[in-house]
N, C-alpha and C positions, 0 to 999 in steps of 0.2 A: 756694596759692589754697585756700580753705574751700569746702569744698561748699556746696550751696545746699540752702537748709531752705526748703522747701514751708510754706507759710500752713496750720495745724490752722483748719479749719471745720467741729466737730460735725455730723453728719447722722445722726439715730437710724434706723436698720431694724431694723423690727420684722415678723416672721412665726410663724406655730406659738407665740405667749407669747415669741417669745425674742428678744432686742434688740441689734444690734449697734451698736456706735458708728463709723461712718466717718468720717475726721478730712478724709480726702485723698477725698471724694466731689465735692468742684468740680471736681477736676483735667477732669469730663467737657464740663465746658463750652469747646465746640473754639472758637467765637467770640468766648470771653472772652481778652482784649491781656494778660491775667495769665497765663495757662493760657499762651501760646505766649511770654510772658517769662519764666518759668520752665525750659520744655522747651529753650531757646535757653542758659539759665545753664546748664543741664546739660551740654547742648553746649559748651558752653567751656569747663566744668569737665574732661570730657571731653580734648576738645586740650590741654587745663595737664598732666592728667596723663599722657598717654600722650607728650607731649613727649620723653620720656627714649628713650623706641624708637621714635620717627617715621622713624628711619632703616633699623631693624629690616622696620615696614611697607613701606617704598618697595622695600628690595631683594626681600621675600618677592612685591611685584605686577610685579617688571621679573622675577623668578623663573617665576613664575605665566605672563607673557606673551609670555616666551621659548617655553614649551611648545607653546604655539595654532598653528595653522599658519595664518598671516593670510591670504593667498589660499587659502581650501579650499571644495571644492562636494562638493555629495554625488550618490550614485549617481542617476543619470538613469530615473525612473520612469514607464513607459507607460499613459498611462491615458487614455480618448476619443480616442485619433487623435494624439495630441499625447505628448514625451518632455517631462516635468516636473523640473527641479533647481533647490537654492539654491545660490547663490553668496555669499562672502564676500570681501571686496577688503580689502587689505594698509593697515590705519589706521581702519578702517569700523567703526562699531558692530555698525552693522545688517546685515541679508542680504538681497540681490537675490533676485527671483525670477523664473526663464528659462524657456521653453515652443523648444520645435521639432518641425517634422515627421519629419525623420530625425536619426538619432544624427551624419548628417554635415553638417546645415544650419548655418548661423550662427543661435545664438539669439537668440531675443525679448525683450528684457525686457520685462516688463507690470506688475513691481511693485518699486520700490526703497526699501526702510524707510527707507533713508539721507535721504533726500531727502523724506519723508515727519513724520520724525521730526525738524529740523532744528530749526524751532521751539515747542521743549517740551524740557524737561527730565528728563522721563518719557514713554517713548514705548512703546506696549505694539502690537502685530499680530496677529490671533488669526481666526482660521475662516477663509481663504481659503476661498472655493469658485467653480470654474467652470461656467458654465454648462452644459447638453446638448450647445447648439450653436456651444461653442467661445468664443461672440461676449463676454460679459460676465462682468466676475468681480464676489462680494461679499465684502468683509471687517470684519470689525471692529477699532475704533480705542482707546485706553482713552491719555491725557493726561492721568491723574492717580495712576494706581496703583492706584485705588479697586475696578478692574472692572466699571465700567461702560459697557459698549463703544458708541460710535457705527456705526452699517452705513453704510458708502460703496458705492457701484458705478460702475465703471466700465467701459467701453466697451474692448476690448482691441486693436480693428482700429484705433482713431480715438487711442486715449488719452484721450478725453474722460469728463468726470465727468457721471454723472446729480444732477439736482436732487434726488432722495429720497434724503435722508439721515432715518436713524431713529436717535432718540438712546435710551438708559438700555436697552439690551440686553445680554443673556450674551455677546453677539458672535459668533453664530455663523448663520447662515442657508440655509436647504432650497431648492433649485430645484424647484420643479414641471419636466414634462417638457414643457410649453408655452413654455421660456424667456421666460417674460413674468409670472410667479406665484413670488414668494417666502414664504415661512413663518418666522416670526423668533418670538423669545422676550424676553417682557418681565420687566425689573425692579422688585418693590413698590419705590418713592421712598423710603420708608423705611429697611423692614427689606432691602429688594435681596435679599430669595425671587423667585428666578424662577416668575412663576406665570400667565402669561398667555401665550397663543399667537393670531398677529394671521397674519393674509393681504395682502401689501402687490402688488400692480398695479402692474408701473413704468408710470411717467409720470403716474403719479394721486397727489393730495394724500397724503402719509403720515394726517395728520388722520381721513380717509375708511378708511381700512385697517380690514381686516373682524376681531375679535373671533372666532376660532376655538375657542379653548378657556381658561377658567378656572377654576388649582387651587383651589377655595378652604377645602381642609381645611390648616392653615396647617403643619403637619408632614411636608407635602411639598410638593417640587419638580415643575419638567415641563422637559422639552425636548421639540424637534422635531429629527426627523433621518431619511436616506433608505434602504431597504434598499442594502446593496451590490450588488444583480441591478438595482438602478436601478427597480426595480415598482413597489415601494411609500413611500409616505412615512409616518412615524410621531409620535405624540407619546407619551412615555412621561412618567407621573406616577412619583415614587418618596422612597420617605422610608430611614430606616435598615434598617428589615427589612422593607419593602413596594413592590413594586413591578408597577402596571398599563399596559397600551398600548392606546392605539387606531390607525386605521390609513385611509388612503384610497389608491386610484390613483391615482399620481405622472401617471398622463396624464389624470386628471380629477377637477383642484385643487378643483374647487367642488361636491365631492361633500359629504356632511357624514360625519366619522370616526366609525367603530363603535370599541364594546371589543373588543381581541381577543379577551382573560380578564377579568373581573369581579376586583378586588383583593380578596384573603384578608389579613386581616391576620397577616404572618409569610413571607407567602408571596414571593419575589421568581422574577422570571425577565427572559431578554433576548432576542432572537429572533433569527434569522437566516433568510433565503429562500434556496431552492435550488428551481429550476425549480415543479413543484404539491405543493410541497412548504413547512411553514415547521421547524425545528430551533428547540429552546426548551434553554437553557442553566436549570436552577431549582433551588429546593430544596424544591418539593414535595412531601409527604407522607414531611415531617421529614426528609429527603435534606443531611444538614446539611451535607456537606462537596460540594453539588449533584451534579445528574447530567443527562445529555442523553436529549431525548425530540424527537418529531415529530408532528405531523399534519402535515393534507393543508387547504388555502388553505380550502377550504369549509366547514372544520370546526376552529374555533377554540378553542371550550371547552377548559377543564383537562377535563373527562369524555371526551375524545377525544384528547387526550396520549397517546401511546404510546412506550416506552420504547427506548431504541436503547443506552446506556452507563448502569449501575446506580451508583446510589450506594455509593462504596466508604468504609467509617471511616479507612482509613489514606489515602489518596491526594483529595485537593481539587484536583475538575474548576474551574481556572478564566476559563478563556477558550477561544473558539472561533473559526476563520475558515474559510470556506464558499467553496468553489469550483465550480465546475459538476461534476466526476466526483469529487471528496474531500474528504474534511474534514479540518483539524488541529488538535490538542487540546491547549491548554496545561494540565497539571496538574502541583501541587506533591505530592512525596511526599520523606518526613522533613525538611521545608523545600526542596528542589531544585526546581524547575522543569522540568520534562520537555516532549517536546510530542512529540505520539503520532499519525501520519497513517492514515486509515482511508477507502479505498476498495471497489469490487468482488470485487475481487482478494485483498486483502493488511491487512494490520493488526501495525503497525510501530513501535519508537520511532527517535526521531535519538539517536546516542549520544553521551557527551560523556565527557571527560576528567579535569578538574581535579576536586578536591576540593570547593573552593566554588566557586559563579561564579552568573552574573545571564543571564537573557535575556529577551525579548521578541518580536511579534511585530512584523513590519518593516511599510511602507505597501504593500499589495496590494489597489487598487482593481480589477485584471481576473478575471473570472470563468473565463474561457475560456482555461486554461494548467495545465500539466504541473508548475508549478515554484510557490515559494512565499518569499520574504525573510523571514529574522530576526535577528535582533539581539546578538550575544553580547560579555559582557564578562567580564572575573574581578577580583580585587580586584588581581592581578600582571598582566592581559592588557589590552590596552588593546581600546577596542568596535571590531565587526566587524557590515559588513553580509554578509551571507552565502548566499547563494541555493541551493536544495535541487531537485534533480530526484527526484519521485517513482520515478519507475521505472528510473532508473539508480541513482539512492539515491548520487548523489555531487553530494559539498559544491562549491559555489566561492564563494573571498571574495572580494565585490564592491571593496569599501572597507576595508582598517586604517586604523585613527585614526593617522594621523601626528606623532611627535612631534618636532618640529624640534630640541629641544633634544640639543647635540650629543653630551653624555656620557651618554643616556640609553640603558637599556639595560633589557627586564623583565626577564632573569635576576638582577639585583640587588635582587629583590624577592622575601617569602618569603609565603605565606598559608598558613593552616588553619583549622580547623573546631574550638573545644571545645564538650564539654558539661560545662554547671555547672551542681552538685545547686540546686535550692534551698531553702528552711526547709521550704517544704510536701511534699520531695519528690518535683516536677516537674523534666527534664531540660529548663535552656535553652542553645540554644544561641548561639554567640558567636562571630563571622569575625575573623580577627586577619588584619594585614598589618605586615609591616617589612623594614626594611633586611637583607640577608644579612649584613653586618657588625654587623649589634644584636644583642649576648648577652641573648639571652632567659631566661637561665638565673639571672642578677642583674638587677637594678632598675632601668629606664626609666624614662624618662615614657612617659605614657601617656594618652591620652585617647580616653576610652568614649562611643561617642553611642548616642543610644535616642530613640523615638519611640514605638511603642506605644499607640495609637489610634485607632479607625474600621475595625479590620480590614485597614490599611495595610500591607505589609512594606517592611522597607525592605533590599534585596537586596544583596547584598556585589558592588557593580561597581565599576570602574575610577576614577577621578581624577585628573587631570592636577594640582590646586591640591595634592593630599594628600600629595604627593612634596614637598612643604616639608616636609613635618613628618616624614616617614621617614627622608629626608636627614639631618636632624638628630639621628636616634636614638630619634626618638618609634616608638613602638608605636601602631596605629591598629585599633581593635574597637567592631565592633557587636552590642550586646544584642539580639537577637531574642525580646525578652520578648512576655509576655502581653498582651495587645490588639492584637497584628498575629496575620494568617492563616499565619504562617509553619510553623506544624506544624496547619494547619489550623482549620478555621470553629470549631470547638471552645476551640481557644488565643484567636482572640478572642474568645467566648464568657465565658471564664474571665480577661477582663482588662477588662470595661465594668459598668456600672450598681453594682452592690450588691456588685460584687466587682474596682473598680479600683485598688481597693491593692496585687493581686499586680503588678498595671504597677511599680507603685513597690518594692515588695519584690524583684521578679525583676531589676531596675537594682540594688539594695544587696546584692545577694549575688553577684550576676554583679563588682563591684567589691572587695567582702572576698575572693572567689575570689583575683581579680588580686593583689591584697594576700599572702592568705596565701601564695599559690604565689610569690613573690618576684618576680610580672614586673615588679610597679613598689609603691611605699611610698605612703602619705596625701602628704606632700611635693611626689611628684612625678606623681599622679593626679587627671584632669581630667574635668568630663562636659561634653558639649553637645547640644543638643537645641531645637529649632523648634517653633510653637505649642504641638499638645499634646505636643509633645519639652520644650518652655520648662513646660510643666505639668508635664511629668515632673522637668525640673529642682530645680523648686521645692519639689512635694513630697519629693524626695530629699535635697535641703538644707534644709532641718524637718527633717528624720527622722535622717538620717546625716550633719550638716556635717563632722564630725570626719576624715571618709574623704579628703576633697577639698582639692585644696589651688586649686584654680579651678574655675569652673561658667562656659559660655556659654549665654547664654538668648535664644535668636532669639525675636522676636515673639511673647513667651511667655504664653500664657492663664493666665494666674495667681489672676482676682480670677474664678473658677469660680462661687462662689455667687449672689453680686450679678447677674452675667450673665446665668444661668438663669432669674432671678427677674422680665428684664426683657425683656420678649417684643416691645420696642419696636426691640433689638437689633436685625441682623444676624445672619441664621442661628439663634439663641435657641430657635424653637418647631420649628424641623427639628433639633435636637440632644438633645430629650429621649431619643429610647432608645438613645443611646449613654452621657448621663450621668444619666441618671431627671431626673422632674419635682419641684422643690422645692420647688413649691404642696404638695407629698405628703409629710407629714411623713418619715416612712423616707427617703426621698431627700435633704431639707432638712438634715437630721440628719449621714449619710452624707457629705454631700459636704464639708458645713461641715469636717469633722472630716478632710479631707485636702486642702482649699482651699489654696494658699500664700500668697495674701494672709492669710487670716482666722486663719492658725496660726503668724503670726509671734510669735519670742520675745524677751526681752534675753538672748540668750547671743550667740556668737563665731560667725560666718558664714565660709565660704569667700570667696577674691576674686572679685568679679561682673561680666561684661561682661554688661550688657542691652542688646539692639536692638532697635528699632520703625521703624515708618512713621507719619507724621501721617495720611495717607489710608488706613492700614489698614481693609479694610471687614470681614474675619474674627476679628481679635484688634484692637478699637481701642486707639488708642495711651494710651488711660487706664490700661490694667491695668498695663505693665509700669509707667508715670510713677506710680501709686500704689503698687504694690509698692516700688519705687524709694524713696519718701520715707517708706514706713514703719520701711522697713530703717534708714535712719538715721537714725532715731528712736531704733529699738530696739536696734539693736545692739551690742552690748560691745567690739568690735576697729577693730584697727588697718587691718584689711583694705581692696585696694581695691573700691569701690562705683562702677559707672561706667555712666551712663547715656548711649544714643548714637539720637536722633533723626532720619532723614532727613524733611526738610523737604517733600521734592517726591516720595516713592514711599509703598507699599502693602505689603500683605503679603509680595509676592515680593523686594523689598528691590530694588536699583536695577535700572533696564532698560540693554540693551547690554552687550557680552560685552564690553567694557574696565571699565566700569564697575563692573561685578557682581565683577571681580577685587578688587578695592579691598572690597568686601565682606568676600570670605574672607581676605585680606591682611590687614586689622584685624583680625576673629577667631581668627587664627592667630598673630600676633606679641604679642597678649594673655598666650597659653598659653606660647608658646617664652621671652616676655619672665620670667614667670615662672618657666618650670624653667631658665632659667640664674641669674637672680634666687640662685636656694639655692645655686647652685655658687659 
């Protein structure tokens, strides 16, 4: 079967004098019956080629769904009067959701996706929240991948549905303490910038809902959301390095919100209540790797800030949780995660073991308690819920992740930690994981993911689907390049605007590394990588194709300059100060020059799996479809080029945990298909 060649339709853009020609600039029109006959040819071309390991895929997803434990619920979480857990049932996409009074009642259901989701194709569940007084829950709906969420409420004593449905929301919704007042966040129709905060009345016309607050500086964002002492409710504005809040009495909705802080541009912070007290997480006054400070309710200014934890350069303060006698402090120091609890008494860290590993903190909506949940996984441990008593300072695992699959076993699994020089003379570092029987000492395959943008890490945890590919002999590493916070606000710093080439440089050297040191050869070396991970791809493949013997590019923002330029977008005018603005020449210039659409060549490409969503509302599904048909335009090889469309999902790629396996099922039998390919 021949590929399909895309219709060349000249479109000149022109900015700063300088002209580019778009050939494949229709592909954006989503209503054009060409535009979706084409994405569908692709799709066929697709199944033609991947025909030869169709079989490869099925056994990697009956692989993949051995591992799940189909009947699994999680730990039961107390919070208002009520134990909280989900439930997963043996065949079910989706998860139940169960409430009881005591750990020994028969549970409630009050919410089952399964039965919710039935008719749709794409079925998305998002902000559950209950009420004060038990009586009512809201959540949001999202039917097309897009993220647009509708807010449903319903009645949890009757089952019954209220009439106020709110459509084109982030999906997520604040109770007032009147359980009669909600606080929702709206979507521009357009560009879908969250930027409007409404007050909706049940039983009152949605139509009539009050206009609370509007961002209209278009570079930021807002949400609403409630202290965890239950006081206060907030709406916070925030852009990439700015961030303000205002604030009212959760028990009196029809106040009108003051600023906490006045926004500094530069300046971000996050807040936290504790009794007359608030905790302010910031990086004020250049605290770049942040630091923790305090006033007192009545005195909110940054001029009344007072300092409780200093800005350190080596250790990034980055998250906190507030209980009525303590605090706990997530901070990363030489990439690890730590979390450090700090009361009257005592000031402490939890210790940990492995070399590398991932945590988090767990759901703790009570104030009032001795104990705290968190999260731990490692690249060989599978995740654990884990509950910590302060003052006895002993652990218990609530939850191990269950892996049904019979031969499994984590001592068959090896991880470490390198550090690779790179050209500029920065130490990155790199998580590796494989089979105890893989000689690491001769030449794997191997495939390196990276991501690297927004200040993101992407932490070296566990994987139930990844054990296809170890199993096999594959070597499994993550770049922790420049544009994640992983050795701190600095490392991202030094991988966005005028200097995100080192993203792409710190991926090519982190791969010659592999190379030189014999863990694996160009042959049998693969990268993969998600939106700005698909950006990372791209630019890497411009730059180094020669290294690669495959590239996966999940919903990969490729066509960077066009994008920036079009504030009509999605997202588009919230993304300037992470990639600079390319109305400004310097930026214009910069970005062109590491673009992957606009820096394609005729020379020999790596094999290529791209994936998209037709509903993608973050990366639309233009960029990879025109990357797509320039590449074979342009390119000199044999290689395969393989473009893969979902018809019914979005950025996240499909909903339901059977589904989503068939995801990385295709992605993986790609790679594997290939390194046996050479054999």
């Amino acid at each position: 079967m021949r590929p399909p060649k895309a219709r060349k339709i000249p479109v000149r853009l022109e900015k700063h004098g300088d002209v580019r020609i778009d050939n494949y600039y229709w592909l954006r029109e989503r209503e054009n019956q060409e535009v979706i006959n084409y994405l569908n040819e692709e799709n066929a071309y697709f199944e033609a080629q991947t025909k030869t390991y169709k079989s490869l895929e099925k056994t990697l997803f009956e692989e993949m769904k051995v591992r799940i434990k189909e009947d699994d619920e999680s730990v039961p979480v107390y919070e208002n009067g009520f134990y909280y857990q989900t439930k997963y049932l043996k065949g079910k996409e989706y998860p139940i959701h169960l409430r009881k009074k005591r750990l020994t009642d028969k549970p409630q259901v009050f919410i089952d996706e399964n039965q919710l989701a039935q008719a749709y194709a794409y079925y998305k569940l998002t902000g559950l929240e209950v009420s004060p007084d038990n009586q009512m829950v809201v959540y949001g709906e999202d039917t097309t991948g897009r993220r647009q969420y509708t807010l449903r409420i319903k009645n949890i004593e009757t089952g019954d549905y209220l009439p106020d449905e709110i459509p084109n929301t982030t999906g997520s919704a604040i109770w007032a303490n009147d359980n009669q007042t909600l606080f929702y966040t709206r979507k521009d129709p357009v560009t879908l910038r969250a930027y409007r905060i409404y007050k909706h009345r049940l039983g009152t016309p949605v139509a009539q809902d009050e206009l609370v607050y509007e961002e209209k500086d278009e570079i930021y964002d807002c949400f609403v959301t409630k202290s965890k002492s239950n006081r206060y409710i907030y709406i916070a504005s925030f852009s990439t390095l700015t961030t303000e809040y205002r604030y009212i009495d959760a028990d009196k909705p029809d106040q009108t919100f003051k600023i906490f802080a006045a926004r500094q541009r530069g300046v971000e912070y996050n807040l936290f209540h504790q009794k007359d007290r608030f905790y302010i997480l910031t990086n004020k006054d250049k605290a770049t790797n942040f630091k923790l400070m305090q006033t007192s309710v009545d005195k909110t200014e940054m001029k009344n800030w007072q300092e409780v934890i200093p800005h350190r350069t080596d250790v990034m303060l980055e998250d906190a949780e507030i209980f009525e006698d303590f605090i706990v402090l997530q901070e990363r120091e030489k990439g690890l995660n730590k979390l450090r609890i700090i009361n009257n008494n005592s000031d402490f860290y939890v210790q940990f073991d492995e070399e590398t590993y991932s945590l988090r903190f767990g759901y703790n909506p009570e104030m009032k308690t001795n104990k705290f949940r968190y999260v731990y996984n490692s690249m060989t441990t599978p995740s654990s819920v884990i509950e910590f008593d302060i003052h006895s300072r002993q652990k218990e695992i609530l939850k191990e992740q269950e892996i049904p699959e019979p031969d499994f076993d984590k001592s068959n699994y090896k991880s470490m930690r390198l550090w690779v020089p790179s050209r500029d003379g920065k130490q990155i570092a790199v998580s590796v994981v494989y089979h105890k029987n893989t000689d690491i000492s001769r030449a794997n395959p191997l495939l390196l993911y990276g991501y690297g943008s927004y200040g993101i890490t992407v932490d070296p945890g566990f994987s139930l689907t990844r054990l296809s590919l170890l199993n096999r002999g594959f070597i499994f590493a993550i770049a922790h390049i420049r544009g994640s916070e992983y050795l701190g606000r600095s490392w991202y710093e030094d991988g966005k605007l005028l200097k995100k080439k080192n993203t792409f440089n710190d991926f090519v050297d982190v791969a010659e590394y592999f190379i030189k040191n014999n863990y694996t050869t160009p042959s049998q070396l693969f990268g993969m990588g998600g939106s700005a991970g698909g950006l990372l791809m791209g630019a890497v493949m411009n730059q180094a194709p020669e290294l690669f013997k495959g590239i996966v590019a999940q919903v990969p923002f490729v066509d960077v300059l066009t994008t920036m330029l079009d504030d009509s977008i999605p997202l588009t005018t919230g993304e300037y100060d992470e990639w600079g603005n390319p109305n400004e020449k310097k930026y214009y210039d910069y970005i062109k020059s590491y673009s992957p659409y606009d820096n394609i060549e005729a020379k020999e490409y790596p094999n290529l799996l791209v994936v998209t969503g037709l509903h993608d509302s973050q990366v639309q599904y233009w960029e990879p479809a025109k990357w797509v048909a320039k590449l074979r335009e342009l390119k000199t090889d044999d290689n395969l080029l393989l473009l893969h469309t979902d018809m019914e999902s979005g950025h996240g790629g499909a909903s339901g945990r059977y589904k989503s396996l068939w995801d990385t099922a295709r992605d993986y039998a790609f790679v594997i298909y290939l390194a046996e390919k050479k054999k």
